[in-house]
Structures are given as structure tokens and as C-alpha cells.
C-alpha positions in Angstrom: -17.2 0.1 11.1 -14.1 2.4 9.6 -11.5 0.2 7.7 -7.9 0.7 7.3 -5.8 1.1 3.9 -3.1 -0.4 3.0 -0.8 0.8 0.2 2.6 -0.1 -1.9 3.6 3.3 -3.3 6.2 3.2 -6.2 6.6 5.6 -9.4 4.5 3.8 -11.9 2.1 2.3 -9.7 0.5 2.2 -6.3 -1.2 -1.1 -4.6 -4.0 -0.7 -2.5 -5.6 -3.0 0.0 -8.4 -2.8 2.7 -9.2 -4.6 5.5 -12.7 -6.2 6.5 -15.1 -4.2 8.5 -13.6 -5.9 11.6 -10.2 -5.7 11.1 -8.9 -8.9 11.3 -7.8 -9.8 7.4 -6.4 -7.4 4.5 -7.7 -8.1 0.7 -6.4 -6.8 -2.6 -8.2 -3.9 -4.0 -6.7 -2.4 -6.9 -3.3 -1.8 -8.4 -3.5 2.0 -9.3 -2.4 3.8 -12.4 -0.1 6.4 -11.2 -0.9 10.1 -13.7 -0.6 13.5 -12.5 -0.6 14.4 -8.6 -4.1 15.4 -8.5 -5.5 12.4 -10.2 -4.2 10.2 -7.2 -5.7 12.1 -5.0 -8.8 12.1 -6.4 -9.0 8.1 -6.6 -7.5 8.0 -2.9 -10.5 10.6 -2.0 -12.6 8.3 -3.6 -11.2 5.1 -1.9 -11.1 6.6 1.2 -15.1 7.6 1.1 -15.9 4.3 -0.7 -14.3 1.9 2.5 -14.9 4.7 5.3 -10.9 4.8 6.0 -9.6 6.6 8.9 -6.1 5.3 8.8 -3.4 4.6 5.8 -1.0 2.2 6.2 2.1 2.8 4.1 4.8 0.7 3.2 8.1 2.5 3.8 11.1 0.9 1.2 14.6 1.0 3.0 17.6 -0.3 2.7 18.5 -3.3 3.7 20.6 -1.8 6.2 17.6 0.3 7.2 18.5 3.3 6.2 16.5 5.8 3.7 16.8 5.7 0.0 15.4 8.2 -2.6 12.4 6.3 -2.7 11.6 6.5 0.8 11.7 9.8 0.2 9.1 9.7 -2.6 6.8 7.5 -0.4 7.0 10.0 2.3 6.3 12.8 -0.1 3.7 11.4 -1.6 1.8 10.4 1.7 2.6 13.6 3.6 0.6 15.4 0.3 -2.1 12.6 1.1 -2.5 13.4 4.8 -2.9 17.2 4.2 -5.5 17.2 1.2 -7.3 14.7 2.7 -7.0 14.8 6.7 -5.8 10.9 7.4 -3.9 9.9 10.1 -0.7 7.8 8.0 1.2 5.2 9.8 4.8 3.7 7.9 6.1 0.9 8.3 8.8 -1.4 6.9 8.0 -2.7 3.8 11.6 -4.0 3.0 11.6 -7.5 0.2 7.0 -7.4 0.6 7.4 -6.9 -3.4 9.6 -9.8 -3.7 7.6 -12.0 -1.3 4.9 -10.8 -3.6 6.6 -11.8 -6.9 7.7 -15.4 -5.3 3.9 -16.0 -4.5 2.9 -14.7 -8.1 5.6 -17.3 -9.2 4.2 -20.4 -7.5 1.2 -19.2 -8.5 2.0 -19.7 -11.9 1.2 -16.1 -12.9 2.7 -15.3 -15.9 5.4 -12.9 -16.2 3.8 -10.7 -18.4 1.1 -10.0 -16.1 2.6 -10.4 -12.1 3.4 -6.6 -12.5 -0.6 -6.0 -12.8 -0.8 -7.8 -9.3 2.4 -7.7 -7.5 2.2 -3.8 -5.9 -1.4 -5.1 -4.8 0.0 -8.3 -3.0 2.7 -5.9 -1.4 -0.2 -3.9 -0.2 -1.7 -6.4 1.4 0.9 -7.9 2.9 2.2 -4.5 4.2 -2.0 -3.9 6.0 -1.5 -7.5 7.0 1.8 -7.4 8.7 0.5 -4.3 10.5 -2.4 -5.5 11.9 -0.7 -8.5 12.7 1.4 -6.4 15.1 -1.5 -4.4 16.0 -3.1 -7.7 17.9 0.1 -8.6 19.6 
């Protein structure tokens, strides 16, 4: 049964989630590294084949007033290079204050600061693939 990715897409870093084989939760994978172009591919080609993905779900960061920024911009970018090289079907959606949701959760956590940024694009990811499914059901 094909799974759907999630994913937090920023300049340094990119977090990745997954859901189960049936669809119903989204879990943490990986925070990713960002280096060159092709060296993102190549671990999304390889994420892609490891969870039998069909879909990407990709968080898009606006403004607060909804409108674009630069880094929606980048995110689309990025993911429009994705869906070409690898043949995905990419779906956006809002992914407006998911990273400070995820840093507030890190807090009460008790997560030090030092090492929320190794975890905090990966929460965002999942709660980007969670929020869409959650919709999806509705």
C-alpha cells in the first residue's frame, strides 16, 4: 500500500515525514541536510522508493496575510524540480506557524535549545502530512 510524504522545505534543512501503510497517522522520518540540488534529489529518489510514495505533501510558508513571500517561492521551486525529475504528483498546502507549533511542542518537551533545530522541520513535516490527511477524511 503506497504511502504519502510529507515535507517542511526551508534553506538549510528539509523535514520529512511518512504516513503508515493505511494512511491514517503521519511519523517523523528524517530532518534532511540540505547540499547541492542533485544530492536532494537523490535522497528524495531514495525516500520515495524506500516508502513506495506516490504523493508529496508540501508545506507552503505565507504570509500571515496569505500572500506569497520569497520563500514560497523557493518551496515551489524546489518541489516543481522534484515533480519533474522524479514524476510525483505534489499537493501544497498552508503550512503558516507548523514550525512554531513545532518549536512550542519541543519546548514542553523539554528539548533543549541546542538541539530542537535537529527536530523541529521534522515535527513541521509531520504536522503538515497530518493536517492534510486530516482534511483528506472530512
Amino acid at each position: 500500500m503506497e504511502r504519502i510524504l510529507g515535507i517542511d522545505v526551508g534553506d538549510k534543512r528539509i523535514g520529512v515525514a511518512v504516513t503508515d501503510p493505511l494512511q491514517i497517522t503521519a511519523q517523523g522520518v528524517m530532518t534532511l541536510k540540505r547540499k547541492t540540488r542533485d544530492d536532494d534529489l537523490e535522497a528524495f529518489r531514495d525516500l520515495i522508493t524506500k516508502y513506495e510514495i506516490r504523493k508529496v505533501v508540501a508545506g507552503l510558508p505565507l504570509n500571515m496575510d496569505g500572500s506569497e513571500s520569497a520563500q514560497t517561492r523557493k518551496t515551489i521551486n524546489f518541489c516543481q524540480f522534484i515533480k519533474k525529475r522524479l514524476k510525483i504528483e505534489i499537493i501544497y498546502i498552508d503550512e503558516r506557524l507548523t514550525s512554531s507549533w513545532s518549536e512550542k511542542v519541543l519546548i514542553e518537551g523539554n528539548v533543549s535549545r541546542e538541539n530542537r533545530k535537529d527536530y523541529i522541520d521534522m515535527l513541521a513535516a509531520q504536522m503538515i502530512l497530518q493536517s492534510y490527511m486530516d482534511r483528506a477524511v472530512k
